[in-house]
LOSEVEX-790753 format. One record per residue (C-alpha): x, y, z; residue in one letter. Coordinates in steps of 0.2 Angstrom, whole numbers, plus 5000, padded with zeros to 4 digits. Layout:
N
@xx=X; yy=Y; zz=Z; rest=a
...
end
This chain:
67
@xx=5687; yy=5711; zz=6307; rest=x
@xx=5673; yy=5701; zz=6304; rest=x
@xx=5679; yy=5687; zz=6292; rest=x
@xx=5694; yy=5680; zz=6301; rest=x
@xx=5695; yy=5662; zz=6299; rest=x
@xx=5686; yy=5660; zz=6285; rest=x
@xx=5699; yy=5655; zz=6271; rest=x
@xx=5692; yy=5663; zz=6257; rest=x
@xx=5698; yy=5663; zz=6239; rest=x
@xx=5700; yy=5681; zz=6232; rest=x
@xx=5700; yy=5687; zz=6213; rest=x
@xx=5704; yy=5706; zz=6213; rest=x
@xx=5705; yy=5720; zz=6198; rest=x
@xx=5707; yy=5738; zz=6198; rest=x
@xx=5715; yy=5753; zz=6194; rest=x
@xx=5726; yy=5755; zz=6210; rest=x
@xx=5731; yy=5746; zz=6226; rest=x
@xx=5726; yy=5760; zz=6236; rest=x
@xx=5709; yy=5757; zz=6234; rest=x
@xx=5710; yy=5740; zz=6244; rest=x
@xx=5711; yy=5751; zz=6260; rest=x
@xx=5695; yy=5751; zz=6259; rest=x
@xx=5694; yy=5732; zz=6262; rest=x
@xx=5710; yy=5730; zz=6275; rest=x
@xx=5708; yy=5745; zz=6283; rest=x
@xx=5727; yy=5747; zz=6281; rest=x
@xx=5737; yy=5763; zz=6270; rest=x
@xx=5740; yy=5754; zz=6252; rest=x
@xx=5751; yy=5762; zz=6240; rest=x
@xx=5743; yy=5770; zz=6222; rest=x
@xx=5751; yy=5757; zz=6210; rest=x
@xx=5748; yy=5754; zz=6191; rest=x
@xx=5732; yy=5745; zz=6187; rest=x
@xx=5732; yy=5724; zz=6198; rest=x
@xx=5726; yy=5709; zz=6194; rest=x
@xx=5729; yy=5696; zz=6209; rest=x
@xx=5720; yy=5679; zz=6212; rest=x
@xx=5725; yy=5670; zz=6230; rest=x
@xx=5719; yy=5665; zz=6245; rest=x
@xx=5714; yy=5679; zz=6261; rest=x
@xx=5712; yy=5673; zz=6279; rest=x
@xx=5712; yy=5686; zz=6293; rest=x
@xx=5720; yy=5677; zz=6309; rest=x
@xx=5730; yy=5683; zz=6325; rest=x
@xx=5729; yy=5700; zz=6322; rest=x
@xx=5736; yy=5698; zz=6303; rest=x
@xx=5730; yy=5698; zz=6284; rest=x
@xx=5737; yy=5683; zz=6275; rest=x
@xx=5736; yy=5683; zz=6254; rest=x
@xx=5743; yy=5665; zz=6251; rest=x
@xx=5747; yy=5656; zz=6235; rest=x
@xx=5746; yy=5672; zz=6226; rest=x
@xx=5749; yy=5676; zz=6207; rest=x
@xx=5745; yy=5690; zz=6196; rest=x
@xx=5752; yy=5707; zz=6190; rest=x
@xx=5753; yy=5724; zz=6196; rest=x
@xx=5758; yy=5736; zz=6181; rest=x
@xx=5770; yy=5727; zz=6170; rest=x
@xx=5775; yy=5716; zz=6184; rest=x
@xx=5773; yy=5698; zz=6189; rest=x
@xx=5769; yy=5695; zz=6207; rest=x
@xx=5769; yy=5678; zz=6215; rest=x
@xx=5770; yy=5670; zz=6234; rest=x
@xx=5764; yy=5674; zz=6252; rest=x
@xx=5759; yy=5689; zz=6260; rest=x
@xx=5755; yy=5695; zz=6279; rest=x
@xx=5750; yy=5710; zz=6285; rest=x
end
């Protein structure tokens, strides 16, 4: 992975999670259509999506991630 370290902000919108694999290179579920906005840092072997808010389908997501 090429971007670790670099703390960037991340604005996302689609018609499915899934087609996110692309990006993590990780099996993400189909889902209704997303909007999330949050931070992204790839450290230690981990994704983390921080101070993240948005919705996927009809419902609100909000908090920390790792992966």
């Amino acid at each position: 992975m090429g971007f670790g370290g670099s703390g960037m902000t991340l604005d996302c919108a689609g018609v499915s999670l899934s087609d996110l694999g692309a990006l993590t290179a990780l099996p993400l579920p189909s889902t209704a259509r997303y909007r999330l906005h949050g931070r992204l840092d790839y450290a230690g072997g981990a994704f983390r999506f921080t101070q993240v808010a948005g919705t996927v389908g009809e419902s609100d997501l909000a908090g920390d991630f790792e992966v």
